[in-house]
mmCIF file of the N, C-alpha and C atoms, coordinates in Angstrom:
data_MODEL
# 
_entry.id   MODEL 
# 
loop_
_atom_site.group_PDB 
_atom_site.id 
_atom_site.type_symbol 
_atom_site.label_atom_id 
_atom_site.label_alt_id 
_atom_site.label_comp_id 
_atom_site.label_asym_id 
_atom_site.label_entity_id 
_atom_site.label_seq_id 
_atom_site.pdbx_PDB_ins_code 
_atom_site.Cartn_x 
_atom_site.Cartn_y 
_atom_site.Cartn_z 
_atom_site.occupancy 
_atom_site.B_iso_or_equiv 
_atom_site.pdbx_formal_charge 
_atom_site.auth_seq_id 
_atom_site.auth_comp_id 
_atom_site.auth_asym_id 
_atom_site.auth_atom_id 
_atom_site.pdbx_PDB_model_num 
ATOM 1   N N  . UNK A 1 1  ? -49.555 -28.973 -52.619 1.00 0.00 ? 1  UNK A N  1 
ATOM 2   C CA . UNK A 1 1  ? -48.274 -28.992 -51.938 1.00 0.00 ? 1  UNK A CA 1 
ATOM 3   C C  . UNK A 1 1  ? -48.541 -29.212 -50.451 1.00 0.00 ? 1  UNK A C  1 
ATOM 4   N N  . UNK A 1 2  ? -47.682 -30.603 -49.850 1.00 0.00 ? 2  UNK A N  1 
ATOM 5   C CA . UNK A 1 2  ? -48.173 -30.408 -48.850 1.00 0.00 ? 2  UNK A CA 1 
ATOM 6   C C  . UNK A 1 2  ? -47.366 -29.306 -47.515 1.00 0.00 ? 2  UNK A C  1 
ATOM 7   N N  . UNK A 1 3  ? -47.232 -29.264 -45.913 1.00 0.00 ? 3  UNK A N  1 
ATOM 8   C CA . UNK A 1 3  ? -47.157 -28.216 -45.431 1.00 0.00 ? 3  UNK A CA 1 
ATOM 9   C C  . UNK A 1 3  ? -46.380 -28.619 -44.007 1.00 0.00 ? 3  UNK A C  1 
ATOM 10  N N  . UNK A 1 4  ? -45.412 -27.829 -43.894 1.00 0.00 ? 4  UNK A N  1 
ATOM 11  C CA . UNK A 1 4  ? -44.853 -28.027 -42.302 1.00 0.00 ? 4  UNK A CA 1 
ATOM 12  C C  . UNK A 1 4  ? -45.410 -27.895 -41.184 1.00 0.00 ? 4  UNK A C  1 
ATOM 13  N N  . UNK A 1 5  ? -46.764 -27.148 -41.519 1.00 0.00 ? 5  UNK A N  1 
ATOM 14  C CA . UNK A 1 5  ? -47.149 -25.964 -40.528 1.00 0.00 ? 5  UNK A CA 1 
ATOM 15  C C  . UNK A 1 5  ? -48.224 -26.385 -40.225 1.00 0.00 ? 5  UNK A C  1 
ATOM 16  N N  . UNK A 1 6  ? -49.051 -26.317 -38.740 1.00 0.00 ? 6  UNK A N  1 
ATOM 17  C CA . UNK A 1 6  ? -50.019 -26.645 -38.293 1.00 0.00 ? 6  UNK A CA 1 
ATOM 18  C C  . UNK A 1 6  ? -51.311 -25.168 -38.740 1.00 0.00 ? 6  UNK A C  1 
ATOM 19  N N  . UNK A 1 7  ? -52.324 -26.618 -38.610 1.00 0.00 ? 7  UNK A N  1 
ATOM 20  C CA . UNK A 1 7  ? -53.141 -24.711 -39.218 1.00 0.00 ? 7  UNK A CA 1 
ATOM 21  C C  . UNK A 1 7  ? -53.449 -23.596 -38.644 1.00 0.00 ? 7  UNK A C  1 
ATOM 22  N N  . UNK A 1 8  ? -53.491 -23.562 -37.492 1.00 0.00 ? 8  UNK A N  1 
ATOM 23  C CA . UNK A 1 8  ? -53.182 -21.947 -37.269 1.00 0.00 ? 8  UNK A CA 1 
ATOM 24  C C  . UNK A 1 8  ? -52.314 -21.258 -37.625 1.00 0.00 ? 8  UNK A C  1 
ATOM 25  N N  . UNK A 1 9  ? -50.916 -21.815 -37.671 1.00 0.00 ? 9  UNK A N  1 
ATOM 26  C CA . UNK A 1 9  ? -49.934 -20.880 -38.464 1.00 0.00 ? 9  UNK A CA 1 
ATOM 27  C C  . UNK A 1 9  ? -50.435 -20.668 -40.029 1.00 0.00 ? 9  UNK A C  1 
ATOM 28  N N  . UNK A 1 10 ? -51.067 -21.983 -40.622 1.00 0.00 ? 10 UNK A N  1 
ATOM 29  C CA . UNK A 1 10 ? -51.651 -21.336 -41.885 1.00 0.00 ? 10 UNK A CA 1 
ATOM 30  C C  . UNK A 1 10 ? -52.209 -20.287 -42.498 1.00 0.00 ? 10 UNK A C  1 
ATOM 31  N N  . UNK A 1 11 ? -53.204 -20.756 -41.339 1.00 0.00 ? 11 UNK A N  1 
ATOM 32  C CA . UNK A 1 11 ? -54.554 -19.602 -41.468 1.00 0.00 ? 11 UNK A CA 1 
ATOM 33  C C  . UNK A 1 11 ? -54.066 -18.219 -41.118 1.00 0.00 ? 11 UNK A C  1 
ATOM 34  N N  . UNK A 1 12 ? -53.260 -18.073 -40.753 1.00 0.00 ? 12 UNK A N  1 
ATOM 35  C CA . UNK A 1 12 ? -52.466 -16.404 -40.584 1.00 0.00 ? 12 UNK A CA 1 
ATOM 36  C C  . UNK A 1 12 ? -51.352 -16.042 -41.090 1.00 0.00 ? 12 UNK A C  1 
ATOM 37  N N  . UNK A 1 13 ? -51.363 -16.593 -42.375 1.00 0.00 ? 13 UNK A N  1 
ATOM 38  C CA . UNK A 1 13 ? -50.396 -16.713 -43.344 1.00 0.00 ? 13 UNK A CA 1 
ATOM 39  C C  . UNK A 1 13 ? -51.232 -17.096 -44.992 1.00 0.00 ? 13 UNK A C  1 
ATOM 40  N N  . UNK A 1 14 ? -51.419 -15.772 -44.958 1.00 0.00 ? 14 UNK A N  1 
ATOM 41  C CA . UNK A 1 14 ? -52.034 -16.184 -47.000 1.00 0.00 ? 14 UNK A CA 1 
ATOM 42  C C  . UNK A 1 14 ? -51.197 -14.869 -47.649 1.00 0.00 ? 14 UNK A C  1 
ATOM 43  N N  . UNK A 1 15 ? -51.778 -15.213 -48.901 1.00 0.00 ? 15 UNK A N  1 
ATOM 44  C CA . UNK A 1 15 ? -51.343 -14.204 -49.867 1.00 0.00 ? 15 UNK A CA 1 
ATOM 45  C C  . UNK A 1 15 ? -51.783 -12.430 -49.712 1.00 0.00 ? 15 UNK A C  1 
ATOM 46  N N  . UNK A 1 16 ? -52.445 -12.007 -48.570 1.00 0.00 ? 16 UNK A N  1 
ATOM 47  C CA . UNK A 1 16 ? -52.918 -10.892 -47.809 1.00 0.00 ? 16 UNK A CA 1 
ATOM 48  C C  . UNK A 1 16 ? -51.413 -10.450 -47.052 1.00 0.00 ? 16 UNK A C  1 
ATOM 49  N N  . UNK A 1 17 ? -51.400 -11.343 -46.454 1.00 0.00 ? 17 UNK A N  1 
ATOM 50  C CA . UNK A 1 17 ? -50.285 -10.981 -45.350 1.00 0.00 ? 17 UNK A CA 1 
ATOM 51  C C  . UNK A 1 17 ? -48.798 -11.098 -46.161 1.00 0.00 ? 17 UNK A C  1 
ATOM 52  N N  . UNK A 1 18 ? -48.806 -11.756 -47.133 1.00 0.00 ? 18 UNK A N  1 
ATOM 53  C CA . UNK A 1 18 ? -47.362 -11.808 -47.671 1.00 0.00 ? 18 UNK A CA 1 
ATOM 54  C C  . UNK A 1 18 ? -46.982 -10.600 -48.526 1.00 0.00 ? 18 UNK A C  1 
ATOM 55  N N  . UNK A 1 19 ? -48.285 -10.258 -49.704 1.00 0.00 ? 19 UNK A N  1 
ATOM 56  C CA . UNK A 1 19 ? -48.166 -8.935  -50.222 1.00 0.00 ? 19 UNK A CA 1 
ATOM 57  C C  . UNK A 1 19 ? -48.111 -7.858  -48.980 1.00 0.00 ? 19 UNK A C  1 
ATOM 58  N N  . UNK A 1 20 ? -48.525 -7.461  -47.914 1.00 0.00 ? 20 UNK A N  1 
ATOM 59  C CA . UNK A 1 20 ? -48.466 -6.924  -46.750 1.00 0.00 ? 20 UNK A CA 1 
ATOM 60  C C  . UNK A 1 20 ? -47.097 -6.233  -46.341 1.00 0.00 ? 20 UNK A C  1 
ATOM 61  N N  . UNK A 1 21 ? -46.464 -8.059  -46.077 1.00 0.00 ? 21 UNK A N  1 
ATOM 62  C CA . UNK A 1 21 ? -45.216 -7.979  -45.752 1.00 0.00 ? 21 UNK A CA 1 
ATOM 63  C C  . UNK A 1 21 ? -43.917 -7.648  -47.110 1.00 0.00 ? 21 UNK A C  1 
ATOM 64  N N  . UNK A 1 22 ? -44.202 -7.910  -48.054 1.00 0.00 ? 22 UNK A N  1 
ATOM 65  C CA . UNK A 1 22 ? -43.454 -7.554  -49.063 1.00 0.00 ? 22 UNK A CA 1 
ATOM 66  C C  . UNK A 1 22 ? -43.631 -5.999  -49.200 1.00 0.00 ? 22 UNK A C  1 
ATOM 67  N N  . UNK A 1 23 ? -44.798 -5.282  -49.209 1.00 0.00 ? 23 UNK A N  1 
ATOM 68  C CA . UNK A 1 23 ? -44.475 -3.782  -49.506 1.00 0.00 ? 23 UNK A CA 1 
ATOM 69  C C  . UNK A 1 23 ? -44.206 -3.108  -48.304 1.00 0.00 ? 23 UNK A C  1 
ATOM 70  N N  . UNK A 1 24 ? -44.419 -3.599  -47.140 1.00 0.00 ? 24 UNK A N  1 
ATOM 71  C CA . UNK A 1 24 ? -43.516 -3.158  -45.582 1.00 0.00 ? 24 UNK A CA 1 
ATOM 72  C C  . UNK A 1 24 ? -42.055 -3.261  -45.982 1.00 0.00 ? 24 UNK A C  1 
ATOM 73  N N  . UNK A 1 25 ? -41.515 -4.783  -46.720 1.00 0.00 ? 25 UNK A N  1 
ATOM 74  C CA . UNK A 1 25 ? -39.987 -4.856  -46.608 1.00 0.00 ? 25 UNK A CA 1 
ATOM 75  C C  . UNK A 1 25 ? -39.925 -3.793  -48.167 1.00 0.00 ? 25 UNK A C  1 
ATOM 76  N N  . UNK A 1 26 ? -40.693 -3.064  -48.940 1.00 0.00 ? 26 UNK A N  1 
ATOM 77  C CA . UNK A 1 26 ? -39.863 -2.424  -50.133 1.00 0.00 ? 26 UNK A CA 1 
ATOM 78  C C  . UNK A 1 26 ? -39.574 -1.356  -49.495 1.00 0.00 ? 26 UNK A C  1 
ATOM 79  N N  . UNK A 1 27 ? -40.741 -0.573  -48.819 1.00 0.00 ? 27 UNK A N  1 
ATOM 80  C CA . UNK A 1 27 ? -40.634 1.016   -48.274 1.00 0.00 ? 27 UNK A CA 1 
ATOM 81  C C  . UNK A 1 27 ? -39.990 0.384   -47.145 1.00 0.00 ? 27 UNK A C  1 
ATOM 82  N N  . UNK A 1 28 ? -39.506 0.172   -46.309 1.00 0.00 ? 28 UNK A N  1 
ATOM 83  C CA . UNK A 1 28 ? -38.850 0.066   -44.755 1.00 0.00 ? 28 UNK A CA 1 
ATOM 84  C C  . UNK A 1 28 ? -37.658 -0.712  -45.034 1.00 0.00 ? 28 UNK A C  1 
ATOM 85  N N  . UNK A 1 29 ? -37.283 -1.806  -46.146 1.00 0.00 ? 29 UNK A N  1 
ATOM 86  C CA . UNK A 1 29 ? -35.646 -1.993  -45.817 1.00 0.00 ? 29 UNK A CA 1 
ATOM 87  C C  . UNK A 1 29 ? -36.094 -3.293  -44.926 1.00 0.00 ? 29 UNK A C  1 
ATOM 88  N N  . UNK A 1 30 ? -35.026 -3.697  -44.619 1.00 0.00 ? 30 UNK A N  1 
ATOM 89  C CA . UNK A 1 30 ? -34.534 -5.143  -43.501 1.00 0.00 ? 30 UNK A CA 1 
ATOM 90  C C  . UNK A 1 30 ? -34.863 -4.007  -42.380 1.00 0.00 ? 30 UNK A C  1 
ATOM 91  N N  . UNK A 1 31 ? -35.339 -4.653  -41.284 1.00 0.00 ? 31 UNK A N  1 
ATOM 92  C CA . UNK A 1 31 ? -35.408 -4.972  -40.232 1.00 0.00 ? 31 UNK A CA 1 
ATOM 93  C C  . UNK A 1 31 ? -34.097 -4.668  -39.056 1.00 0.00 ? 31 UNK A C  1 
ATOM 94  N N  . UNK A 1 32 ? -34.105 -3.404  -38.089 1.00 0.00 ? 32 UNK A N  1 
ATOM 95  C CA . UNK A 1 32 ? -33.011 -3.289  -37.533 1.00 0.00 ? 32 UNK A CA 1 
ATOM 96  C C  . UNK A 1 32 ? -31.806 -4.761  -36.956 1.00 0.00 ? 32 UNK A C  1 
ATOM 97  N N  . UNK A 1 33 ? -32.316 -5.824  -36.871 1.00 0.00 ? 33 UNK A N  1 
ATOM 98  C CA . UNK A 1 33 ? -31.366 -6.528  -36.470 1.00 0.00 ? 33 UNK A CA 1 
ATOM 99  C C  . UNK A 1 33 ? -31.354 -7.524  -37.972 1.00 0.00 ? 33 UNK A C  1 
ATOM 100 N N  . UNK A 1 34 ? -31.816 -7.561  -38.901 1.00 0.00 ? 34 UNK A N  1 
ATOM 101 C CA . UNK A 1 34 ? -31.124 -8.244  -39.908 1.00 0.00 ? 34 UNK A CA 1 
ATOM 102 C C  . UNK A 1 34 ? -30.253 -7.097  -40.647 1.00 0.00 ? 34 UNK A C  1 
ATOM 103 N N  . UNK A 1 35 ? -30.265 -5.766  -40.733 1.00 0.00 ? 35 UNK A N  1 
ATOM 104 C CA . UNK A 1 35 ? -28.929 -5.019  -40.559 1.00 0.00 ? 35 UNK A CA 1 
ATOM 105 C C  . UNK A 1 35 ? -28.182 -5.211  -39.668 1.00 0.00 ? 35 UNK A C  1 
ATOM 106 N N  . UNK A 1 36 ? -28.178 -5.499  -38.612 1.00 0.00 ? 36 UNK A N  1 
ATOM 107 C CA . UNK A 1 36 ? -26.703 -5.633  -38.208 1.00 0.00 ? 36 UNK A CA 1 
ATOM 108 C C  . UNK A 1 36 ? -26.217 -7.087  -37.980 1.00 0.00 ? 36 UNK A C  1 
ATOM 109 N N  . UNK A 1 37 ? -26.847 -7.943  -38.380 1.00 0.00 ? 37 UNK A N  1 
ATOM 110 C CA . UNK A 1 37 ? -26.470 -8.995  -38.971 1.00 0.00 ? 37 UNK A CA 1 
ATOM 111 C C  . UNK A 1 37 ? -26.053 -9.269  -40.109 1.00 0.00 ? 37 UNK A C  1 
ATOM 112 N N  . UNK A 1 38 ? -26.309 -8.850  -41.271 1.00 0.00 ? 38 UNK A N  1 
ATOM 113 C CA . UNK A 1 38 ? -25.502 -8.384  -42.495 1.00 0.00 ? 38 UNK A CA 1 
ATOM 114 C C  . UNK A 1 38 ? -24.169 -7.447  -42.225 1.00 0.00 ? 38 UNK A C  1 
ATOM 115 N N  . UNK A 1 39 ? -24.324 -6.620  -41.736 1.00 0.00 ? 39 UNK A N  1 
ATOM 116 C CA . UNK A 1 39 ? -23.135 -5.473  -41.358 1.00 0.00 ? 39 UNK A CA 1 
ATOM 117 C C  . UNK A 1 39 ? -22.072 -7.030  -40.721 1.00 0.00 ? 39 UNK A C  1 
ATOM 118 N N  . UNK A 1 40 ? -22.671 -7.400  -39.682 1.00 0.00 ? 40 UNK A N  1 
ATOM 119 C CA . UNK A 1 40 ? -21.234 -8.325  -39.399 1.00 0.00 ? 40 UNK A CA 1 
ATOM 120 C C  . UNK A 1 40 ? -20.820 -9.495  -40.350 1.00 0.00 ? 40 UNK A C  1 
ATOM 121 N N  . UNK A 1 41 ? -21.851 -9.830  -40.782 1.00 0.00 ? 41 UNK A N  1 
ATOM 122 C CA . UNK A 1 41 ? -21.674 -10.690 -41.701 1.00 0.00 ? 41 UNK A CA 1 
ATOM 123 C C  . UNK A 1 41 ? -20.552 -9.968  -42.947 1.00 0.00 ? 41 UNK A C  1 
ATOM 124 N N  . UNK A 1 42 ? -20.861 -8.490  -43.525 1.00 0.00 ? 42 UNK A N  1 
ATOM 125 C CA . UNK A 1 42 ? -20.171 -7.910  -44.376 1.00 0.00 ? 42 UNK A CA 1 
ATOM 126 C C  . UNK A 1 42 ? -18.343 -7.731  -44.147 1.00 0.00 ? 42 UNK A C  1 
ATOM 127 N N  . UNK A 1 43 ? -18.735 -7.273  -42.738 1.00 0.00 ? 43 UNK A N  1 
ATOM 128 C CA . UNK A 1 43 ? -17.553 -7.482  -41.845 1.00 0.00 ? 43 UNK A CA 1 
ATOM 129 C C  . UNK A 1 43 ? -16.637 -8.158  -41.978 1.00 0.00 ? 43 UNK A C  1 
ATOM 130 N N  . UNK A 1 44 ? -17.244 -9.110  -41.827 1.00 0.00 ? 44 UNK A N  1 
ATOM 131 C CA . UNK A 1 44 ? -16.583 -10.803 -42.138 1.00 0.00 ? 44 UNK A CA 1 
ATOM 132 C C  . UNK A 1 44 ? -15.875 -11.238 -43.220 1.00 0.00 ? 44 UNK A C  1 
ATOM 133 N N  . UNK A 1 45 ? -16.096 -10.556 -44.068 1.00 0.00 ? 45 UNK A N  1 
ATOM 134 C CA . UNK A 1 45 ? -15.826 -10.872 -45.472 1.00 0.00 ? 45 UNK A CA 1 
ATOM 135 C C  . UNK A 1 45 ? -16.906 -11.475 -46.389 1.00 0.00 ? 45 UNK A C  1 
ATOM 136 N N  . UNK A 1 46 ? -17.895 -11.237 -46.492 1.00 0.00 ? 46 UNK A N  1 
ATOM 137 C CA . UNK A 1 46 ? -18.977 -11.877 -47.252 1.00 0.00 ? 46 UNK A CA 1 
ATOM 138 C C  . UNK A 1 46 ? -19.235 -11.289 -48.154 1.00 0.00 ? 46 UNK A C  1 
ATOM 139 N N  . UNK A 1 47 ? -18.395 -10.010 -48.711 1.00 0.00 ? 47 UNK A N  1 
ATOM 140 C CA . UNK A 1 47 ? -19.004 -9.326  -49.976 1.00 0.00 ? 47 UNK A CA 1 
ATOM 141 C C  . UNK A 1 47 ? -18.800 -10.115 -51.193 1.00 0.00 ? 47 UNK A C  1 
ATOM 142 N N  . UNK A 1 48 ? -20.152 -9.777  -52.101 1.00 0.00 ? 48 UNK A N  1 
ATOM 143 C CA . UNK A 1 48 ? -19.407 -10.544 -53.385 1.00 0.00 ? 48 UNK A CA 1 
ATOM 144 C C  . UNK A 1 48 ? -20.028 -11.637 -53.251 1.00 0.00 ? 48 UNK A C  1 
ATOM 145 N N  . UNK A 1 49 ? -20.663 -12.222 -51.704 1.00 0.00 ? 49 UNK A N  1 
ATOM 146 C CA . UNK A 1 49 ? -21.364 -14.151 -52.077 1.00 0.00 ? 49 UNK A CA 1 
ATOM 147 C C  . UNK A 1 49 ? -23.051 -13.899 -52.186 1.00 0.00 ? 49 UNK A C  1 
ATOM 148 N N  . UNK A 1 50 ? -23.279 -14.996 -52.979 1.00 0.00 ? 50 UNK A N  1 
ATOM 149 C CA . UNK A 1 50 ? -24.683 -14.990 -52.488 1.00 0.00 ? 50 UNK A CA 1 
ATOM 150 C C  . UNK A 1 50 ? -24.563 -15.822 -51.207 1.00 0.00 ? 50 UNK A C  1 
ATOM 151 N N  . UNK A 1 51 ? -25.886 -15.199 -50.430 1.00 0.00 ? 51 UNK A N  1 
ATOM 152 C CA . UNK A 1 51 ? -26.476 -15.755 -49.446 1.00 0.00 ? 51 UNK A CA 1 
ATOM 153 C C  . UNK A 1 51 ? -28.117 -15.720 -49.404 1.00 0.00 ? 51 UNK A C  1 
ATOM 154 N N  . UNK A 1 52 ? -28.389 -16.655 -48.386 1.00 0.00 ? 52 UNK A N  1 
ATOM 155 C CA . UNK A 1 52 ? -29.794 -16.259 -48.525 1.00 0.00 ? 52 UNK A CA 1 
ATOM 156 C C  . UNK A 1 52 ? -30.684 -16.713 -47.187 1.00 0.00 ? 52 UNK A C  1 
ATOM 157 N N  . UNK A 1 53 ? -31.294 -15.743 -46.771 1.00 0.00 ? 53 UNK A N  1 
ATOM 158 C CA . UNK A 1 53 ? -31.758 -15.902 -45.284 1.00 0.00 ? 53 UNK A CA 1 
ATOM 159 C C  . UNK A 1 53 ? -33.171 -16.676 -45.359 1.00 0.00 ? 53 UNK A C  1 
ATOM 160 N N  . UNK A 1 54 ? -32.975 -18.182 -44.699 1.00 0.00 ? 54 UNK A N  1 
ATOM 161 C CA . UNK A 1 54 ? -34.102 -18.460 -44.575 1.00 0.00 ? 54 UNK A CA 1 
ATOM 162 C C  . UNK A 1 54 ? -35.130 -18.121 -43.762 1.00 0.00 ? 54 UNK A C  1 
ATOM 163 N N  . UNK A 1 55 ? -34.530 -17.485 -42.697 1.00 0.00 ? 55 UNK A N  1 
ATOM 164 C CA . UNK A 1 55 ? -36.025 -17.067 -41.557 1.00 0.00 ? 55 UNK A CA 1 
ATOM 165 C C  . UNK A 1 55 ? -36.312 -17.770 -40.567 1.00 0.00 ? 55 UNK A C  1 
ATOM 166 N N  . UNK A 1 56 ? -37.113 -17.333 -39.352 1.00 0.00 ? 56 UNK A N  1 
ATOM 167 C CA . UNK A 1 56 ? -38.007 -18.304 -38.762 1.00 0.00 ? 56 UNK A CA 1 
ATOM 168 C C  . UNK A 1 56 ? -39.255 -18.220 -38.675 1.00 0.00 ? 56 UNK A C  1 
ATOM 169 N N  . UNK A 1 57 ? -39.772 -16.883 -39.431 1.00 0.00 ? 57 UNK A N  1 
ATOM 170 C CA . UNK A 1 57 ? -40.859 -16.923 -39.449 1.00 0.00 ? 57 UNK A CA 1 
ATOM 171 C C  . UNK A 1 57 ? -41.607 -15.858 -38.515 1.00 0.00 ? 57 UNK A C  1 
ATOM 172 N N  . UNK A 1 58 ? -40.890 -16.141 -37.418 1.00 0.00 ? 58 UNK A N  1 
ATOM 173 C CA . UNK A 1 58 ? -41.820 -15.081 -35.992 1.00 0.00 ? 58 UNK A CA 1 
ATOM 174 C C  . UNK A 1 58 ? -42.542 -14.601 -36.273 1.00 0.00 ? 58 UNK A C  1 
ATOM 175 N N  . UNK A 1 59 ? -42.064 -13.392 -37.239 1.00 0.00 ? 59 UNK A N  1 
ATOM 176 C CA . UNK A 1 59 ? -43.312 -12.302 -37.923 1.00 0.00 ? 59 UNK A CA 1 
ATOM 177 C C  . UNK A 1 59 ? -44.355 -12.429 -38.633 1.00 0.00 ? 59 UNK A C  1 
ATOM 178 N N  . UNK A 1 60 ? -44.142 -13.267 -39.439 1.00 0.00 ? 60 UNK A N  1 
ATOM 179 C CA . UNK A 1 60 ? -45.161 -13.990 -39.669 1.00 0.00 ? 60 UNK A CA 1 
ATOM 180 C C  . UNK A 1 60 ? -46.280 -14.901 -39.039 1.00 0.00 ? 60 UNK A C  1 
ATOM 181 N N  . UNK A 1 61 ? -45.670 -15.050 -38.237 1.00 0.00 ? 61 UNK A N  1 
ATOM 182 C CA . UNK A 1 61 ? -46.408 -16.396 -37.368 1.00 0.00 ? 61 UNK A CA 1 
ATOM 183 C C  . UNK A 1 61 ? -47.224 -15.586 -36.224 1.00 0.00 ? 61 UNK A C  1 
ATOM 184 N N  . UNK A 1 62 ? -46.663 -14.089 -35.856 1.00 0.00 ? 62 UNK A N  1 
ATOM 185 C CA . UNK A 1 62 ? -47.329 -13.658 -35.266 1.00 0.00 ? 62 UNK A CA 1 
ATOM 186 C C  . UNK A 1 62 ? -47.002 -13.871 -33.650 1.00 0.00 ? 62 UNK A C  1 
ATOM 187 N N  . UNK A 1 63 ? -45.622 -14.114 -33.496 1.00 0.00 ? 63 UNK A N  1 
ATOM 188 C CA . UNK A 1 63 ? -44.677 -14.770 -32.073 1.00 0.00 ? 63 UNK A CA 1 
ATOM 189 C C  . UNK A 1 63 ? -43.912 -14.076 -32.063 1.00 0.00 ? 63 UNK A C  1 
ATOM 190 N N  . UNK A 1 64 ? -43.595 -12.780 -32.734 1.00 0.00 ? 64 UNK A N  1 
ATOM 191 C CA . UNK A 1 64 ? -42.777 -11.851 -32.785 1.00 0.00 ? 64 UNK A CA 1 
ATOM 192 C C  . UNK A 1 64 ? -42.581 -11.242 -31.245 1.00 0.00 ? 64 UNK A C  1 
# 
């Protein structure tokens, strides 16, 4: 598959860091500002849709 990403963003991005980040997001929840981005979003009227957050990555990328 090929890749958007230049390789340093690669190389600090494998299957280490994603399991990492997946059991950070089971025990810890979203992230204080993607709660209150949902909250307004809920606000809004969005209950009931799917949605789905693509990201930019930061945290991952390590530009956080």
């Amino acid at each position: 598959m090929g890749s958007c990403c230049n390789d340093d963003l690669e190389a600090g991005f494998d299957e280490r860091v994603a399991a990492r980040d997946l059991a950070d997001h089971r025990r810890d929840g979203l992230p204080d500002d993607q709660r209150r981005m949902l909250a307004a979003l809920m606000a809004d009227g969005v209950a009931d849709r799917t949605m789905i957050d693509i990201g930019g990555g930061r945290r991952a990328s390590g530009t956080a």
